[in-house]
C-alpha positions as CSV (number, residue, x, y, z in Angstrom):
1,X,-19.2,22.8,6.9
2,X,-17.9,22.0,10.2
3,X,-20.8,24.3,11.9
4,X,-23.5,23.2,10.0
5,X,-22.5,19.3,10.8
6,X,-22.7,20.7,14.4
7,X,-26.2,22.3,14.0
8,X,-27.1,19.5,12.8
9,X,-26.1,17.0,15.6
10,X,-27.8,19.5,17.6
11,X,-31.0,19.5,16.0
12,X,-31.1,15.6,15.6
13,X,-29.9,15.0,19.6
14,X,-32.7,17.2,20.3
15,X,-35.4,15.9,18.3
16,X,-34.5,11.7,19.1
17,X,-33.2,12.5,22.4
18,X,-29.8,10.6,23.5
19,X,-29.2,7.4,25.1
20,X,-30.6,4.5,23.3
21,X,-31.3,1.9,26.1
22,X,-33.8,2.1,28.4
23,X,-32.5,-0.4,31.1
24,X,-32.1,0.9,34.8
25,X,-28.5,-0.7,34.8
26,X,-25.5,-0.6,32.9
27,X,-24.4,-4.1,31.0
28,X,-21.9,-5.4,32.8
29,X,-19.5,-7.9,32.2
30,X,-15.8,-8.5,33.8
31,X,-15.5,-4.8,34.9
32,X,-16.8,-4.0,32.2
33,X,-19.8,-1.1,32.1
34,X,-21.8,-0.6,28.7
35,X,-23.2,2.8,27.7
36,X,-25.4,3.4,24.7
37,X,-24.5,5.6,22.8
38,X,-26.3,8.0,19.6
39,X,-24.0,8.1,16.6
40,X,-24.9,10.8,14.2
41,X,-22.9,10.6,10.9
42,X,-22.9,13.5,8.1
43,X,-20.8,13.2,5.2
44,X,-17.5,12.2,6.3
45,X,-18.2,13.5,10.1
46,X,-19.3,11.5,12.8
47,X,-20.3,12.2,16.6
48,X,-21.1,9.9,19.2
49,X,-23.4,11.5,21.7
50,X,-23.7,10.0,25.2
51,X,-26.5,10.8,28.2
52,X,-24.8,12.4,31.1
53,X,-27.1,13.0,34.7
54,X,-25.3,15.6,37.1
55,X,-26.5,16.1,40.9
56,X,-29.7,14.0,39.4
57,X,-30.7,16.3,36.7
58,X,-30.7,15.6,32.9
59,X,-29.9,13.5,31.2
60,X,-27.8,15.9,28.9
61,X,-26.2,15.0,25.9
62,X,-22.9,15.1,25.7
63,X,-20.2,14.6,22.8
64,X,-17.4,12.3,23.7
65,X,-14.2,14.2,22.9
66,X,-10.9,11.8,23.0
67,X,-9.0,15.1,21.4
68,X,-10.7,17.2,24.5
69,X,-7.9,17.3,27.9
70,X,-11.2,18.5,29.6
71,X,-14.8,17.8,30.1
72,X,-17.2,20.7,29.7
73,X,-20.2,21.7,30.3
74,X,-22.5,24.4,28.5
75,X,-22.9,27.5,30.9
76,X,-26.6,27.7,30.6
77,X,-26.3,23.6,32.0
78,X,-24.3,24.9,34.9
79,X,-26.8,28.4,35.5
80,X,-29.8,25.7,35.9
81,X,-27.7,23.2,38.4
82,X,-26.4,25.9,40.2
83,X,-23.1,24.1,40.8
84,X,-20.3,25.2,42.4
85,X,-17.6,27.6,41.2
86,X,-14.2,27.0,42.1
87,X,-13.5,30.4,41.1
88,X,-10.4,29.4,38.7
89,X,-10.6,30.4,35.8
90,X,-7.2,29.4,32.9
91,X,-7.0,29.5,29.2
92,X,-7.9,26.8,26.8
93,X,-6.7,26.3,23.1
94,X,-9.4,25.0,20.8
95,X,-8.4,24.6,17.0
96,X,-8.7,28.4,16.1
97,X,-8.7,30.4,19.5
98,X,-7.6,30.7,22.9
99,X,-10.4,31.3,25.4
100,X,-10.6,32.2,29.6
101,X,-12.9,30.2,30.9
102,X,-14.2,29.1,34.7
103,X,-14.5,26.0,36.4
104,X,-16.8,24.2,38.2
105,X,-17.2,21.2,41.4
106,X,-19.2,18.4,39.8
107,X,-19.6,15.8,42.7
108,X,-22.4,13.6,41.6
109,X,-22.2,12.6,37.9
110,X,-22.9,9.6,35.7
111,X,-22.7,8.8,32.1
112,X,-25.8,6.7,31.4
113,X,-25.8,4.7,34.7
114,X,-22.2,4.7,35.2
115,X,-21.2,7.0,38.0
116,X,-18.3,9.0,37.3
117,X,-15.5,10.4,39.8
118,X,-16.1,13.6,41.1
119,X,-14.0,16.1,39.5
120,X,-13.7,19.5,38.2
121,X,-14.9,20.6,34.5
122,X,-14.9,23.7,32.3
123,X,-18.0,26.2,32.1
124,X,-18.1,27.3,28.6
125,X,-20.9,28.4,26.1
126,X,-21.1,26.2,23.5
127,X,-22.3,27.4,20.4
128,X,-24.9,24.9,19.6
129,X,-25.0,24.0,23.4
130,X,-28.1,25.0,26.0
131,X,-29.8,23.2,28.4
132,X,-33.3,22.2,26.1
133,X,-31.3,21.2,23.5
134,X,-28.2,20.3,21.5
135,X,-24.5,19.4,22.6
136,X,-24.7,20.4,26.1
137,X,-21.2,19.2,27.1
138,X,-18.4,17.5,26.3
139,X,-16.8,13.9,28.0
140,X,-12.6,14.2,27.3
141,X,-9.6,12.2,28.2
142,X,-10.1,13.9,31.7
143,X,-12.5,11.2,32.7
144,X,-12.2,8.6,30.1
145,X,-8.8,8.4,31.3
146,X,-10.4,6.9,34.2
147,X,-11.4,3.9,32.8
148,X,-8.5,0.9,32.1
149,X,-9.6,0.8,28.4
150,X,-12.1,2.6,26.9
151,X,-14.0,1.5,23.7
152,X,-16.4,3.1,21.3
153,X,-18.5,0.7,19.3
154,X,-19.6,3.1,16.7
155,X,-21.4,0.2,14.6
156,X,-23.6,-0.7,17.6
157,X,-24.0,2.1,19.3
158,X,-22.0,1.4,22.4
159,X,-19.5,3.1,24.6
160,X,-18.0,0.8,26.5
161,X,-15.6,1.6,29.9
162,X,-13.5,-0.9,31.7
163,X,-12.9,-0.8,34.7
164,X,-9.7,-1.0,36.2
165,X,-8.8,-3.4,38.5
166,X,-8.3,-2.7,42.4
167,X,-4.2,-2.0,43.3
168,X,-3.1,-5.2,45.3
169,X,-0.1,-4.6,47.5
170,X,2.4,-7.4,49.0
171,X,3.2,-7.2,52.8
């Protein structure tokens, strides 16, 4: 069931396209940055899709993942940015398997028109992932763990990312 749910979201991302609004900025109010967002639902599933642009290309649709430590991204993505490979490669425990995988230097990244810090992120092939198409990546607690507070407004379509405040130090 899980699979065909996932086929599914594929099929439906690729066919309405992700990312909802069609301003040039991000809403923002009081540090705080608005993202629309693409909620598919399916039975008692749900997936919030979001637009993701890396080094300018895209944007690709990416699952948010607050169960994910990592962000991802589908091989084929990373074959057609031709980003940088750290050469690392370490295990990672999904819910039935353990799998090797690689990771890769994303500098220049931005979920709708919220830039993101530059990082490093698993290459993996996704099985409904590819770059025309599909869940091409996943956002995790990696980077939403960036953000102060991070809120997903399934009923209106919105991800929304605070911001957290600059460090003030005493002298």
């Amino acid at each position: 069931m899980k699979g065909s749910f996932l086929a599914l979201a594929a099929a439906v991302a690729l066919l309405a396209g992700c990312g909802g609004s069609s301003s040039s900025a991000p809403t923002k109010t009081l540090g705080q940055f608005d993202v629309a967002l693409k909620v598919l639902k399916h039975g008692g599933q749900v997936i919030a899709l979001v637009p993701v642009t890396i080094n300018g290309h895209g944007p690709y649709t990416f699952a948010l993942d607050t169960g994910a430590s990592q962000s991802l991204v589908d091989s084929q993505v990373a074959r057609e940015l031709r980003v940088k490979k750290t050469g690392d490669s370490h295990p990672v425990a999904g819910i039935t398997s353990v799998t090797n995988v690689r990771t890769i230097e994303v500098k220049d990244w931005r979920v709708g028109k919220v830039k993101l810090p530059a990082t490093t992120i698993v290459e993996a092939n996704l099985p409904f992932g590819n770059a025309d198409g599909g869940v091409q990546g996943l956002l995790g607690s990696d980077l939403l763990s960036a953000f102060d507070v991070v809120t997903i407004d399934y009923a209106d379509g919105v991800l929304k990312l605070h911001a957290r405040p600059p460090i003030k130090t005493s002298k």
